[in-house]
OpenMM code with the backbone's topology and positions (N, CA, C; nanometers):
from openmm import Vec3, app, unit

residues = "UNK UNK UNK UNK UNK UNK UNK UNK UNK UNK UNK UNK UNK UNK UNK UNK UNK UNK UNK UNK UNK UNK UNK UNK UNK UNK UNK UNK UNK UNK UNK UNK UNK UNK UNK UNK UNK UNK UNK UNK UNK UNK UNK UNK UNK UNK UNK UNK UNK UNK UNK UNK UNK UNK UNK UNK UNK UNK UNK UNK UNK UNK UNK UNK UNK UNK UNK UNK".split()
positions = [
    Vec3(8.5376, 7.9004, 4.7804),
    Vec3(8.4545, 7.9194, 4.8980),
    Vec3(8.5023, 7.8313, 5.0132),
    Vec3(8.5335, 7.7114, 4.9796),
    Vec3(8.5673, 7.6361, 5.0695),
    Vec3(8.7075, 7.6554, 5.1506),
    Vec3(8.7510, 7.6926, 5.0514),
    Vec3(8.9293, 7.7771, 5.1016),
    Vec3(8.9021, 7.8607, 5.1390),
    Vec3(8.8308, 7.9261, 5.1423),
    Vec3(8.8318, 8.0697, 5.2772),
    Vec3(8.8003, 7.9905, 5.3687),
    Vec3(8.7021, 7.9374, 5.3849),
    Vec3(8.6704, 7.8744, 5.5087),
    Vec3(8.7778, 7.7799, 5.6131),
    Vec3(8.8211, 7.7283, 5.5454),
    Vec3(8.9558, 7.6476, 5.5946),
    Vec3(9.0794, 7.7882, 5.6309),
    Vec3(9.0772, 7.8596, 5.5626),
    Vec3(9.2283, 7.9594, 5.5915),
    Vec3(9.1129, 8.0105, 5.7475),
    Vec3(8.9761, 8.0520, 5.7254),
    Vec3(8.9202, 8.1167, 5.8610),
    Vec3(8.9341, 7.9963, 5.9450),
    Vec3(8.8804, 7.8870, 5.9610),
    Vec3(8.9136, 7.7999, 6.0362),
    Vec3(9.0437, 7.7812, 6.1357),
    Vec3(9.1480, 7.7894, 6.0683),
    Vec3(9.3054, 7.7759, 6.0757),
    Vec3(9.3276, 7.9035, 6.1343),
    Vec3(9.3151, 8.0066, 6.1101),
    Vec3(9.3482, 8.0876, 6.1561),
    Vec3(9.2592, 8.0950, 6.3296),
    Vec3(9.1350, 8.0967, 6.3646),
    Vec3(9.1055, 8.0617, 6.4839),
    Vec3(9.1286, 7.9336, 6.5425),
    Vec3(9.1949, 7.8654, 6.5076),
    Vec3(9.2812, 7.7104, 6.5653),
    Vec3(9.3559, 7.7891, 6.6523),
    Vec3(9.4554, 7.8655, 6.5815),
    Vec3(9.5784, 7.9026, 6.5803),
    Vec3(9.5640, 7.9578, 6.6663),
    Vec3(9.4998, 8.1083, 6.6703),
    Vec3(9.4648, 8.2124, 6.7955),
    Vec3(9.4195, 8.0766, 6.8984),
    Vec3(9.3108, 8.0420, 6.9190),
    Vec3(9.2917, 7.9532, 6.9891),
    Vec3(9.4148, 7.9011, 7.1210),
    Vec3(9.4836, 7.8110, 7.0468),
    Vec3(9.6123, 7.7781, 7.0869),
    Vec3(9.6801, 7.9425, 7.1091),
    Vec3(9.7132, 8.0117, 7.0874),
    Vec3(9.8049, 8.1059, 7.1004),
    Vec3(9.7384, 8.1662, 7.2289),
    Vec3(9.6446, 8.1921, 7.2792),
    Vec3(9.5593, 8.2313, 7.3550),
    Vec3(9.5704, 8.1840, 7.5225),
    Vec3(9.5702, 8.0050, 7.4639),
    Vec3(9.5732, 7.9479, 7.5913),
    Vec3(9.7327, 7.9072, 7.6401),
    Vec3(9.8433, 7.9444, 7.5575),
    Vec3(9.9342, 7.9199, 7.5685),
    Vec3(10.0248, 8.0797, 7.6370),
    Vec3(9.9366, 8.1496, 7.5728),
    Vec3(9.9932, 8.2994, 7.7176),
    Vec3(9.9053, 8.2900, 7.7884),
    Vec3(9.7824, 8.2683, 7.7926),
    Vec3(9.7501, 8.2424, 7.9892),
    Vec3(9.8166, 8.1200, 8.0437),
    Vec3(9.8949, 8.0267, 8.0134),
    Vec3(9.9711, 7.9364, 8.0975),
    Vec3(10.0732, 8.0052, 8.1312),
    Vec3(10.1582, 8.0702, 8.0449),
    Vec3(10.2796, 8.1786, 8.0211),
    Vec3(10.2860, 8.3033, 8.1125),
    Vec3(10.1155, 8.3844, 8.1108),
    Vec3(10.1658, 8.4602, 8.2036),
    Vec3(10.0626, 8.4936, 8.3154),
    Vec3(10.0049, 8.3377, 8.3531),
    Vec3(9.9497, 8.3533, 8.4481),
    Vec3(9.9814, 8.3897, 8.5949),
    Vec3(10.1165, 8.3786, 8.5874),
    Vec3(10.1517, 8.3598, 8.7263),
    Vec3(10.1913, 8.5175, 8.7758),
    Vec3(10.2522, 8.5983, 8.6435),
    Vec3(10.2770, 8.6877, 8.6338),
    Vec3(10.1712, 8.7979, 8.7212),
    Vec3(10.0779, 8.7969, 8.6627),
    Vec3(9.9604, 8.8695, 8.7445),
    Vec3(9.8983, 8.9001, 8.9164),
    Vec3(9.9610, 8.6889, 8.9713),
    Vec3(9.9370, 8.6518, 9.0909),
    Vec3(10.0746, 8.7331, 9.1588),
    Vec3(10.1824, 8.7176, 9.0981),
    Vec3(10.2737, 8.7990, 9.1486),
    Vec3(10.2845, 8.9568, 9.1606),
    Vec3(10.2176, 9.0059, 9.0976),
    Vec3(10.1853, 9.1686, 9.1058),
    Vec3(10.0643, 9.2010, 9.1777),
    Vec3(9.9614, 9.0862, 9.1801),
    Vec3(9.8893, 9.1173, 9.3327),
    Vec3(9.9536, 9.0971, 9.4263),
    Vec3(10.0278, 9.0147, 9.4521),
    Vec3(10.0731, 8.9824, 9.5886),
    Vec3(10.1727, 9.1322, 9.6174),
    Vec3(10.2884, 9.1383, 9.5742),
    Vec3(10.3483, 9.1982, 9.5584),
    Vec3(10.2620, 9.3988, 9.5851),
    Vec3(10.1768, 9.4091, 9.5520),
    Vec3(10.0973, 9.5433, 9.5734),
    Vec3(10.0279, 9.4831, 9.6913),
    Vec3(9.9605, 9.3616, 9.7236),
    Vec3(9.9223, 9.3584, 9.8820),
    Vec3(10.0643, 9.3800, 9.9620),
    Vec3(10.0925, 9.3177, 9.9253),
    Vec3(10.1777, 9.3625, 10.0435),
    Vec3(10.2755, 9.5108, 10.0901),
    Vec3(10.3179, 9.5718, 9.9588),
    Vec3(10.3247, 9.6792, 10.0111),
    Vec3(10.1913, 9.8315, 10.0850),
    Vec3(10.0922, 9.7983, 10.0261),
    Vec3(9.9715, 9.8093, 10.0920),
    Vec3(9.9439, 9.7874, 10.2005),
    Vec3(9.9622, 9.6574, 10.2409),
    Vec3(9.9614, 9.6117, 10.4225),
    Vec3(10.0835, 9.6712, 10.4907),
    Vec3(10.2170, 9.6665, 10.4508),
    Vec3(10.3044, 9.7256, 10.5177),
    Vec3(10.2737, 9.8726, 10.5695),
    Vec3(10.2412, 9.9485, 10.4705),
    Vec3(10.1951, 10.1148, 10.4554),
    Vec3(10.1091, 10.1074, 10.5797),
    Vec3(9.9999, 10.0466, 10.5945),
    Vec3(9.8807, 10.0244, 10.6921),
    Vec3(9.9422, 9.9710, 10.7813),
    Vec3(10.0063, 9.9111, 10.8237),
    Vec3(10.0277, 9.8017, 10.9220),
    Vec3(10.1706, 9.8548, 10.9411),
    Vec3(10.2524, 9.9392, 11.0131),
    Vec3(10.4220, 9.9752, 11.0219),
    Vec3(10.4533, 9.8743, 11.1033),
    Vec3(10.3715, 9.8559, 11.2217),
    Vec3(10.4392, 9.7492, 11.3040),
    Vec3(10.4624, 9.5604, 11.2842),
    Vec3(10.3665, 9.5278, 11.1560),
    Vec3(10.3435, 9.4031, 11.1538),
    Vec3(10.4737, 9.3155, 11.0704),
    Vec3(10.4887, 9.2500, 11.1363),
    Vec3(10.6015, 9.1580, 11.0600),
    Vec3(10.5424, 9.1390, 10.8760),
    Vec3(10.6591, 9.1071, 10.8844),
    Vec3(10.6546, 9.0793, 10.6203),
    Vec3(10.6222, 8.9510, 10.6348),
    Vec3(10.6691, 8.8307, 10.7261),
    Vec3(10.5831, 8.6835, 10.7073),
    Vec3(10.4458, 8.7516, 10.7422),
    Vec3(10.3777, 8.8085, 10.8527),
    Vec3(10.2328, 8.7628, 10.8628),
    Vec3(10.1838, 8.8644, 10.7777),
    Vec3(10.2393, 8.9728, 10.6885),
    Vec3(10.1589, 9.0068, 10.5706),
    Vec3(10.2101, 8.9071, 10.4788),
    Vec3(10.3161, 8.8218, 10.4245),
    Vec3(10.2616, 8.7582, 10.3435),
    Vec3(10.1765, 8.6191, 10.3466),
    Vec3(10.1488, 8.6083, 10.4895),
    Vec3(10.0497, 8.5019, 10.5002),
    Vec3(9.9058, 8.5456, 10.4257),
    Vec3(9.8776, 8.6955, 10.5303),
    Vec3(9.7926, 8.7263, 10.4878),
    Vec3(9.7186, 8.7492, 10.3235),
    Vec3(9.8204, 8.8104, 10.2921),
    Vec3(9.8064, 8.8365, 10.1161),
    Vec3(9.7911, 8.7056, 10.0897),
    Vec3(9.8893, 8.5979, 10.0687),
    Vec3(9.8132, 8.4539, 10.0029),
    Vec3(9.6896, 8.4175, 10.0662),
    Vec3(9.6318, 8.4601, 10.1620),
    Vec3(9.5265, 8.3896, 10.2180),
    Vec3(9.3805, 8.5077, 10.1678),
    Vec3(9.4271, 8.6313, 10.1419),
    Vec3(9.3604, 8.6992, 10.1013),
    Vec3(9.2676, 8.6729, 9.9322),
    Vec3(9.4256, 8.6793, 9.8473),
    Vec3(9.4536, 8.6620, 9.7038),
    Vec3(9.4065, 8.5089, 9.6910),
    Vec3(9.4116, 8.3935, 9.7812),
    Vec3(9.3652, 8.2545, 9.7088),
    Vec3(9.2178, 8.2673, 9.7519),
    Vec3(9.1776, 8.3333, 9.8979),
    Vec3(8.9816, 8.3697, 9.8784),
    Vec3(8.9711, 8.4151, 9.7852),
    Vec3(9.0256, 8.5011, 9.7121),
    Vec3(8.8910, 8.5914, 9.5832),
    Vec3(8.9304, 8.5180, 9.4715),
    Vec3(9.0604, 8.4190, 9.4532),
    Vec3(9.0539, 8.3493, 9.3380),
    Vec3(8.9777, 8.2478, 9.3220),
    Vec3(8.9040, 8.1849, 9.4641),
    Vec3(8.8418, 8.1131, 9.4054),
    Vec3(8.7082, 8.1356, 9.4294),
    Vec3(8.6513, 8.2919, 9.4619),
    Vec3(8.5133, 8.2892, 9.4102),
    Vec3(8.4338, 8.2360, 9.3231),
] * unit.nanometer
topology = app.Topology()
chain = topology.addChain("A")
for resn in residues:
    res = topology.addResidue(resn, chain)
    for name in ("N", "CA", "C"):
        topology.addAtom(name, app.Element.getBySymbol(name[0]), res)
């Protein structure tokens, strides 16, 4: 009885760790595919606006709603 409990234990350690070690891994991944779709989005909308002030915009967009 007690050995199941320890193998269940161990095994949610594990996930645990495995878990928080791909959101460090592919967090950034995500911020880059928003940005990356704002901005071709703003370009589409916007033909005349320069690619710096959409990508100002997009980081300034994308860091408001991240830190709702």
């Amino acid at each position: 009885m007690i050995k199941k409990n320890i193998y269940y234990i161990l095994f949610l350690i594990i996930a645990f760790i495995m878990l928080y070690i791909s959101r460090i891994e592919y967090g950034s991944f995500s911020l880059d595919k928003s940005m990356k779709s704002c901005i071709i989005a703003q370009k589409k909308l916007f033909k005349d606006r320069n690619i710096e002030d959409i990508k100002i915009f997009c980081e300034n967009e994308i860091n408001k709603n991240l830190n709702k």
